[in-house]
N, C-alpha and C positions, 0 to 999 in steps of 0.2 A: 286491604290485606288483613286476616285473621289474626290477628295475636294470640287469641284466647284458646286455641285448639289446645286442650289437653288429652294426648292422646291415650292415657294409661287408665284410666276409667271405664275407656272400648275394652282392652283386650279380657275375656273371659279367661280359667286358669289352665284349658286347651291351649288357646295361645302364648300365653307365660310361658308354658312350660319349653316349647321353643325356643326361648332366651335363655341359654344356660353360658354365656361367655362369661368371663370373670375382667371385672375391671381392671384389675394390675396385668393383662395384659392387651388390654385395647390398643389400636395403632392411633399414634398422635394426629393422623389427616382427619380421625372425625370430629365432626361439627359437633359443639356442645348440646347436649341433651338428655333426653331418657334412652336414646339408642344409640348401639356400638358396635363395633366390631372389633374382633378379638382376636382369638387363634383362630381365626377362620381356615377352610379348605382353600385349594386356587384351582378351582373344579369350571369357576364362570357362569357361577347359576343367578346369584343377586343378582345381575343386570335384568336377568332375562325374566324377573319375576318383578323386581322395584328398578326399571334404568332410570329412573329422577331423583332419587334417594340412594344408590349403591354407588361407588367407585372399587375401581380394583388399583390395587400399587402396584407401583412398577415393579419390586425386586422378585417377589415372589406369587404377584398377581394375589394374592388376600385380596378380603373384602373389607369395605369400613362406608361408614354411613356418613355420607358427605352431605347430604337434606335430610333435617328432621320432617316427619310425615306432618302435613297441616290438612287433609281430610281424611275421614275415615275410609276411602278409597285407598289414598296412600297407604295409611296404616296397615288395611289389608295387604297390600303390594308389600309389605317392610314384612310381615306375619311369614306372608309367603316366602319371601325369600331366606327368610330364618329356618321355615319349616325346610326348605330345601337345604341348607347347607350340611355337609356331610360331618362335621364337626361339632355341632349346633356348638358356632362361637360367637355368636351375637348376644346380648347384652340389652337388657332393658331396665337396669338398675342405673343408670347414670344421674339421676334425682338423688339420688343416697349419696353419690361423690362428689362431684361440682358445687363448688360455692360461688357465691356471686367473686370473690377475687380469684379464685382458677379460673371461673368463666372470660373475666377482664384479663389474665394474663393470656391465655390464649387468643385473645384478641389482637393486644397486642402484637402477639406474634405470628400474625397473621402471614406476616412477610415471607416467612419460613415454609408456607405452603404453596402461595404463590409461585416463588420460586423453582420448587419439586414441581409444579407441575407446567413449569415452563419446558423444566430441564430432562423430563423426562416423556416429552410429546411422540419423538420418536420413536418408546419400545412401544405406547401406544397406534399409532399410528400401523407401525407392524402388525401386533396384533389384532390390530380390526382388520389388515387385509385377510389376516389366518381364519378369526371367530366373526368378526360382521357385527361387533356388539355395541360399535358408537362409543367406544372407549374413551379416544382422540376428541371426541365431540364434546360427552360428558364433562375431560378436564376442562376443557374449555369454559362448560357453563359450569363450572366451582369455582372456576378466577372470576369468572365475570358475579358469581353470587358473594365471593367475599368481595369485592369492589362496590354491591348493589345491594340486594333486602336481606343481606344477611345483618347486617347491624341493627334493622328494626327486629327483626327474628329474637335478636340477642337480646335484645332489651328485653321485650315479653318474655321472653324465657327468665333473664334477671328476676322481674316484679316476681315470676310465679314461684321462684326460688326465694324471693327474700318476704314478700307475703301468703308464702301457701295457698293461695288461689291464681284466676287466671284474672289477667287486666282488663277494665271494662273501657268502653270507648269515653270515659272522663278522669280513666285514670291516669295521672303523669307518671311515666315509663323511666326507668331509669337510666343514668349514662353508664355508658359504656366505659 
């Protein structure tokens, strides 16, 4: 697994400019990082441009970035999806907010998503018979990603936040 993908070095200031979501209102389901989602649309375009990086919520179908992009494939797919959104509420400032203790408290409370997204498999479920978009499947793989490489994710993420660079395969990664 890559730790060291940073992906904000890729994006040229065409694709910045697609990130115009504002932090104070990202939704609490994204996974720590440089990307976000925010006052997004519930139009249903993320999936269909990044389905391994996008989730939609339940209450009002938003979008919010449940995998950070770890190649520049992905990246493109996250661009894309951004470029797509009608609102442009995604966010790629999340480096300037996150500290390595925000980071661990949302860790922590990991619990708190889990649960959301035990509890709400069914408006999922529905809405994949309506749109076909893997909704229902996706939460899926974000419980099983907080249960699995999301804590090595966190760590690298950690190092690159508390050393300004990305971790080399001898660096000792921090706890969580």
């Amino acid at each position: 697994m890559d730790l060291s993908f940073d992906p904000l070095p890729l994006l040229d200031d065409e694709a910045r400019g697609a990130f115009r979501g504002r932090w104070t209102e990202r939704k609490w389901l994204n996974v720590p990082g440089p990307f976000y989602g925010a006052d997004t649309d519930n139009c249903g375009t993320g999936r269909l441009h990044a389905p391994g990086l996008v989730l939609y919520e339940a209450d009002h179908f938003t979008e919010y970035v449940y995998r950070q992009p770890r190649t520049p494939g992905e990246l493109r797919q996250l661009v894309d999806a951004a470029e797509a959104e009608a609102f442009s509420g995604y966010g790629c400032d999340g480096d300037a907010h996150w500290t390595p203790d925000a980071v661990r408290a949302w860790w922590r409370d990991r619990g708190r998503i889990r649960e959301y997204l035990a509890d709400r498999r069914a408006d999922w479920e529905a809405d994949d018979a309506k749109a076909g978009q893997g909704v229902a499947a996706a939460a899926r793989e974000y419980a099983a990603y907080l249960d699995g490489d999301l804590a090595a994710h966190l760590r690298g993420y950690l190092f690159r936040l508390e050393e300004h660079r990305s971790p080399t395969a001898t660096d000792r990664l921090p706890r969580l």
